[in-house]
C-alpha positions as CSV (number, residue, x, y, z in Angstrom):
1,X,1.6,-17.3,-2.3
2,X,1.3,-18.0,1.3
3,X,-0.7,-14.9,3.8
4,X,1.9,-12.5,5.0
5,X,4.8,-12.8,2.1
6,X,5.4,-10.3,0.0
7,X,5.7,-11.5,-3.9
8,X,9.4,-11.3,-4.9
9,X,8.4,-9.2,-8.3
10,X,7.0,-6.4,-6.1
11,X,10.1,-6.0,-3.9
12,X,11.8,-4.0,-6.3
13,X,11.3,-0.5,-4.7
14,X,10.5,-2.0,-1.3
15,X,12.9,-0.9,1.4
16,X,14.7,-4.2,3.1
17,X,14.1,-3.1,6.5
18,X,10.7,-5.0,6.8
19,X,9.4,-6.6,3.7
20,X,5.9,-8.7,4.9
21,X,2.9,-7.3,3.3
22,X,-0.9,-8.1,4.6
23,X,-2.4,-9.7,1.4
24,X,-4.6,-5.8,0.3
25,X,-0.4,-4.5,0.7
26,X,0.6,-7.1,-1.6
27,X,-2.0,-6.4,-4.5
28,X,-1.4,-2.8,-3.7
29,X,2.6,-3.3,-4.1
30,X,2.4,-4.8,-7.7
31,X,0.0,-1.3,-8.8
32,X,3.0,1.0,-7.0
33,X,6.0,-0.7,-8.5
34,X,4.4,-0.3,-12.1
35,X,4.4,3.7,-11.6
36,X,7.3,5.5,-12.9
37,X,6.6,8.3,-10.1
38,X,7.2,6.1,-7.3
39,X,10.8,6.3,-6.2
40,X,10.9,4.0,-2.7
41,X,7.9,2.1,-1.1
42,X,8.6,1.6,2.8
43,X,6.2,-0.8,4.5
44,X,5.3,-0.4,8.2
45,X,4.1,-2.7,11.2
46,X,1.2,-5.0,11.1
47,X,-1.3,-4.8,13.4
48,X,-3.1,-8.1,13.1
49,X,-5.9,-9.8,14.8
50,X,-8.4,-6.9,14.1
51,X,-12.3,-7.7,14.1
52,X,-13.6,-8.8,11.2
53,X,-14.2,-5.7,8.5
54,X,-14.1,-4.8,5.1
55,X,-10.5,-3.2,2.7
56,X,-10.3,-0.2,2.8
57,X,-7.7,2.5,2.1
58,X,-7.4,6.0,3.5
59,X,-4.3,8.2,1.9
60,X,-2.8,11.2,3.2
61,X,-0.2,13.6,2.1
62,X,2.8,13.8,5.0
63,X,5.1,15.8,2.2
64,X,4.8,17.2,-1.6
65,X,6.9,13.8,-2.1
66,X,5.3,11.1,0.4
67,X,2.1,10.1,0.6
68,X,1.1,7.6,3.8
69,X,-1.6,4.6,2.7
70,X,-3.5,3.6,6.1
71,X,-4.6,0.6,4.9
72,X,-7.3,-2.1,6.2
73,X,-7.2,-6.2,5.1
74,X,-10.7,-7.9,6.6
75,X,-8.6,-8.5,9.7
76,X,-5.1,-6.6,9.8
77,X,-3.8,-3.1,9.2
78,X,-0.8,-1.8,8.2
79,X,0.3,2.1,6.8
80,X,2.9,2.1,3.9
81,X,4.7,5.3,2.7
82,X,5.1,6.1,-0.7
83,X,8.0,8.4,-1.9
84,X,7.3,9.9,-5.3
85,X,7.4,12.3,-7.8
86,X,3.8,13.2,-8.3
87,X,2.3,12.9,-5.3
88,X,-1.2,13.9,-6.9
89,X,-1.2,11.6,-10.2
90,X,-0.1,8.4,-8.1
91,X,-3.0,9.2,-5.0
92,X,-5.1,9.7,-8.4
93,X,-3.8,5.7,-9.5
94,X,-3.8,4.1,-6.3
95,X,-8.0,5.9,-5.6
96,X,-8.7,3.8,-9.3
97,X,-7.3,0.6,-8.5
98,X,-8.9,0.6,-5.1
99,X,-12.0,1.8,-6.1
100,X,-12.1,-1.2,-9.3
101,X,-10.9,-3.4,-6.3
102,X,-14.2,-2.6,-4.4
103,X,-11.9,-1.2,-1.8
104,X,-13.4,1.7,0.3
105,X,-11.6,5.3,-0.1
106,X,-10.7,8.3,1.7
């Protein structure tokens, strides 16, 4: 899988207005599909050509029902919203696979 394409088996609640994930999106996208809560996964602009740092994820509540990922590759950025049902069980998911992923939270 080549840097900046997102795998076809983690499209399926990706909206088709912009479908390239940075490559911490794409391992992201496969946790998010798997969660029965999650009801559409929109993926925002990339800002690429950052300095050199280390994954990270910061998530933040913009409704009961969408939660917005700020998350950092080693050298890109790009925020995702999540639209779900459980806003608090799938921040709880996505904090535990980051965390096992040696991701930093907050």
């Amino acid at each position: 899988m080549g840097k900046g394409k997102t795998p076809p088996g983690s499209r399926k609640k990706t909206t088709s207005a912009h479908t390239t994930a940075i490559p911490t999106v794409e391992r992201l996208l496969k946790l998010l599909n798997r969660i029965a809560a999650v009801e559409k996964i929109s993926l925002g602009v990339i800002k690429p050509k950052l300095p050199v740092g280390p994954r990270r994820i910061k998530i933040m509540s913009e409704s009961s029902k969408v939660l917005l990922l700020k998350v950092r590759d080693t050298n890109s950025f790009q925020e995702v919203r999540v639209y779900t049902s459980g806003a608090v069980a799938t921040a709880d998911k996505i904090v535990t696979f980051a965390k096992k992923e040696g991701w930093g939270v907050t």
